[in-house]
C-alpha positions in Angstrom: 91.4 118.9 93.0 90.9 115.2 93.7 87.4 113.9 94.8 86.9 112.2 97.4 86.6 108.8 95.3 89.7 109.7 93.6 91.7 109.9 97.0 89.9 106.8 98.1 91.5 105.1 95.6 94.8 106.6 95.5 95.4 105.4 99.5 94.0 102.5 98.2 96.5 102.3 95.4 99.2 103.1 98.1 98.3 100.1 100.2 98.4 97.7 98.0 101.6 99.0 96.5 103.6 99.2 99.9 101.9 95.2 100.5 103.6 94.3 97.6 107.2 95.8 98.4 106.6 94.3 101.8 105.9 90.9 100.1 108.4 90.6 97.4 111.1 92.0 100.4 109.7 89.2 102.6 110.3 86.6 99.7 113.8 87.8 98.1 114.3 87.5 102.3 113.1 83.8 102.0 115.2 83.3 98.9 118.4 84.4 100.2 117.9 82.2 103.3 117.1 79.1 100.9 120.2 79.6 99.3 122.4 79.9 102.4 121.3 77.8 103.5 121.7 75.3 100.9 125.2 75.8 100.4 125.8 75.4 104.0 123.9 71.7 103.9 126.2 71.1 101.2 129.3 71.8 102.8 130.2 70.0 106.0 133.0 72.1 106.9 132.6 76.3 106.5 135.5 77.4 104.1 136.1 80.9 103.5 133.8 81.6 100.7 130.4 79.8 102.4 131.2 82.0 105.8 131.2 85.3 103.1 128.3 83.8 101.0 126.3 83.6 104.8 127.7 87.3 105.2 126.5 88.9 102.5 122.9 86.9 102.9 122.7 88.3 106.2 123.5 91.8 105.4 121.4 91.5 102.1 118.9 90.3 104.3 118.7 93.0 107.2 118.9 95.3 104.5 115.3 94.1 102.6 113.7 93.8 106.2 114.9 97.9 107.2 113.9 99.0 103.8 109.9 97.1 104.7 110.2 98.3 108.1 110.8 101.8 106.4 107.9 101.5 104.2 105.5 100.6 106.8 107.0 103.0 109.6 106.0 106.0 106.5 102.5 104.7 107.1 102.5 105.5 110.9 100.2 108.3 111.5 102.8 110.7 113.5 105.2 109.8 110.3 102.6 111.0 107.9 101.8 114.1 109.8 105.6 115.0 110.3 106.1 114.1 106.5 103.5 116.6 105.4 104.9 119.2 108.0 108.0 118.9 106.1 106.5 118.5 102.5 104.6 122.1 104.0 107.7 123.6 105.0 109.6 123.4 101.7 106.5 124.4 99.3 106.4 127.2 101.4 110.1 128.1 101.1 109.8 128.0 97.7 106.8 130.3 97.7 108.8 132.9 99.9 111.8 133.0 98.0 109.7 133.3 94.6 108.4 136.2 96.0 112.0 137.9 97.6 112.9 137.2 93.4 110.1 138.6 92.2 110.0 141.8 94.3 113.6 142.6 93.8 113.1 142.4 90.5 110.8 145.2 90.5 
């Protein structure tokens, strides 16, 4: 059983680790967009491989900002509660089929 100090610090924990996926999301974003957009400055007309390379840096790129957008959305109250409904749920079907085993086994 975790005191309250203990859980303090493990939402704390939480926080600060969900800050820091959001950051370094936000910054391999940032990265990606440099480099695009480099190679785009670079090249006056768009050949084939730039028009990919700006392709992949936006799918790359909506993917980082859905996976922070996931991450914070988790943090939502109404997502918490739900999450716990559903953590609830499965402990407890675990619990009633443990006990279906263990009273056909006797």
């Amino acid at each position: 059983v975790l005191s309250a100090e203990e859980k303090i610090r493990m939402y704390q924990e939480q926080d600060e680790m969900k800050e820091l996926a959001l950051k370094q999301s936000e910054e391999q974003r940032m990265a990606l967009e440099n480099a695009a957009s480099s190679v785009v400055n670079h090249s006056s007309t768009k050949d084939p491989d730039t028009i990919e390379l700006e392709h992949e840096v936006k799918l790359r790129n909506n993917q980082i900002m859905d996976k922070a957008r996931n991450i914070y959305d988790e943090e939502l109250p109404e997502i918490k509660r739900l999450n716990e409904a559903i953590i609830k749920a499965k402990c407890q079907a675990v619990v009633d089929k443990q006990r279906e085993e263990k009273e056909r086994r006797l």
